[in-house]
N, C-alpha and C positions, 0 to 999 in steps of 0.2 A: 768846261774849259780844260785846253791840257795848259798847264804851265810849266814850262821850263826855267833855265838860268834867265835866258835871255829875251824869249819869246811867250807869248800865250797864243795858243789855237784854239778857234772859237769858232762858232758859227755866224749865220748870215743874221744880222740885226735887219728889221725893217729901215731903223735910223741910219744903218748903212748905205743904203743905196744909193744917194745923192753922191756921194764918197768915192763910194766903186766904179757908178756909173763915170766920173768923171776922171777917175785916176787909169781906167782902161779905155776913155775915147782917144786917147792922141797917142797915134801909133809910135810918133819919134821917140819915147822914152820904153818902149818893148823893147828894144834892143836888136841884133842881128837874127837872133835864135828863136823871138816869139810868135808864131804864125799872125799877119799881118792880115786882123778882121777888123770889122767893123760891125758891130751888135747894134740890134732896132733897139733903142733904149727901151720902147713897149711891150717888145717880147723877154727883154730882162726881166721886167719887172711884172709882169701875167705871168712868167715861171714862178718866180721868187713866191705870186699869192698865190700859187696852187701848190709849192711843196716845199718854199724856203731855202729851194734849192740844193734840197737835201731828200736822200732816199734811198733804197737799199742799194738800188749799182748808181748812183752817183750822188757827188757829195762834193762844197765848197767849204773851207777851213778857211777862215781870216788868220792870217799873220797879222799879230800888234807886238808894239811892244809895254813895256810894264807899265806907261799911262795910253796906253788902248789906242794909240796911235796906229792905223791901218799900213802895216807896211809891206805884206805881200798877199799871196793867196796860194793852196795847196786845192788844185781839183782832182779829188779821186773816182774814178769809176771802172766798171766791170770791163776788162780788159777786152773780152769775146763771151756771148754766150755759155760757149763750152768751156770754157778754162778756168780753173780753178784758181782766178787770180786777180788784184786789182791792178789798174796799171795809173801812173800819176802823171799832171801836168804841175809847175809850179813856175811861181815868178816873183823878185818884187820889184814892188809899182818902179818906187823913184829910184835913179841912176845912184843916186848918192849914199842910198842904204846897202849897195851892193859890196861885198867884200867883208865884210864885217860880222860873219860867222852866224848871221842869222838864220841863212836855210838850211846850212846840216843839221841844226838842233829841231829844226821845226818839219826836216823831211823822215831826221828818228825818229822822233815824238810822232806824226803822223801813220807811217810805218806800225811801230809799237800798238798804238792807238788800233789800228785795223785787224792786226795779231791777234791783240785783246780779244776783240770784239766781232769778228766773222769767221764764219770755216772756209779761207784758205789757208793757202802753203806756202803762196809764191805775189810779188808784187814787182813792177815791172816798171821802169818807165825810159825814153827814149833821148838823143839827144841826137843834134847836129853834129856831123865829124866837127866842126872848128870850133864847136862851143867845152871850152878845157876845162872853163868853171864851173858850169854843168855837171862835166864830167868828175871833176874834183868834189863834189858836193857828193851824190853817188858813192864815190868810191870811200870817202871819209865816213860816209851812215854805212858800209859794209856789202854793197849791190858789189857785184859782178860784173863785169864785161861777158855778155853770152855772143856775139856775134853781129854782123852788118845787115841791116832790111834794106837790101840794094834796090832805088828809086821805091821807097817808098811814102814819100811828102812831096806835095808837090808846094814851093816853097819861094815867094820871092821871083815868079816867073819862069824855073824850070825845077825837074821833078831830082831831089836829093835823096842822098843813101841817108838810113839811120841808125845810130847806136844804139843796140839794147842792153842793157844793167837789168839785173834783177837779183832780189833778195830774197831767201826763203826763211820761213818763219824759225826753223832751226839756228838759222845766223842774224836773226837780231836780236836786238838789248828787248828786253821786259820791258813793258811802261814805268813800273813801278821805281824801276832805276830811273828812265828820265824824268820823273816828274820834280821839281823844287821840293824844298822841302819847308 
């Protein structure tokens, strides 16, 4: 587990899945920004027993908080083949935990945690032009603005530009900094 002030990042409990499965089937609480799926709850759950959804290029973190309450989720995976980088997805579930300082602790700490622990350099991850909280989140963990992925999501019925942020392992915090104490 990483623990922060605020947040703990954990991995995927089997006792989870009831949880997750049901806090990512109703699309109305994903928000404007979260690509709008729909997962075979069977094929969640056949990943989950073949690698716990965890493995060298991809990987799920639970957001909780200090009593283990499931409040979001960090998916990182190998961004392309060739590049020497992970790139992230993140969200949390409910509307009402939004705003409250939770994913920049839990997108450092994530971050940190990768630094630590793999040979890249560089970590990456995308946003919608209108998504600012997003983009605020990013820019507060230390990511970059590197440029526009012009029509690259196809997104809510037609195809959108993306923002790309990235961080290199020169410009984050150590783990060891964000961990509680």
């Amino acid at each position: 587990m990483l623990v922060g002030e605020k947040v703990i990042l954990r991995t995927v409990r089997e006792s989870d899945l009831d949880t997750i499965l049901e806090l990512t089937a109703d699309v109305r609480d994903a928000g404007d920004y979260w690509p709008v799926q729909l997962q075979s709850e069977q094929a969640s759950r056949k990943r989950f027993q073949e690698d716990g959804w965890w493995s060298d290029e991809f990987g799920v973190l639970l957001i909780t908080d200090r009593e283990d309450r499931i409040l979001g989720q960090i998916v990182m995976f190998k961004a392309t083949p060739y590049q020497n980088a992970y790139e992230f997805g993140y969200r949390l579930f409910r509307p009402d935990d939004r705003g409250k300082g939770y994913m920049p602790e839990a997108v450092s700490l994530a971050a940190a945690f990768l630094f630590a622990t793999k040979r890249i350099d560089r970590i990456q991850a995308t946003t919608l032009p209108g998504n600012e909280a997003s983009q605020r989140v990013l820019e507060k963990c230390g990511f970059t603005f590197e440029g526009i992925l012009r029509k690259a999501l196809f997104h809510r019925g037609q195809s959108q530009d993306l923002r790309l942020y990235s961080i290199l392992r020169e410009d984050a915090r150590p783990l060891n900094e964000l961990l509680a104490r």
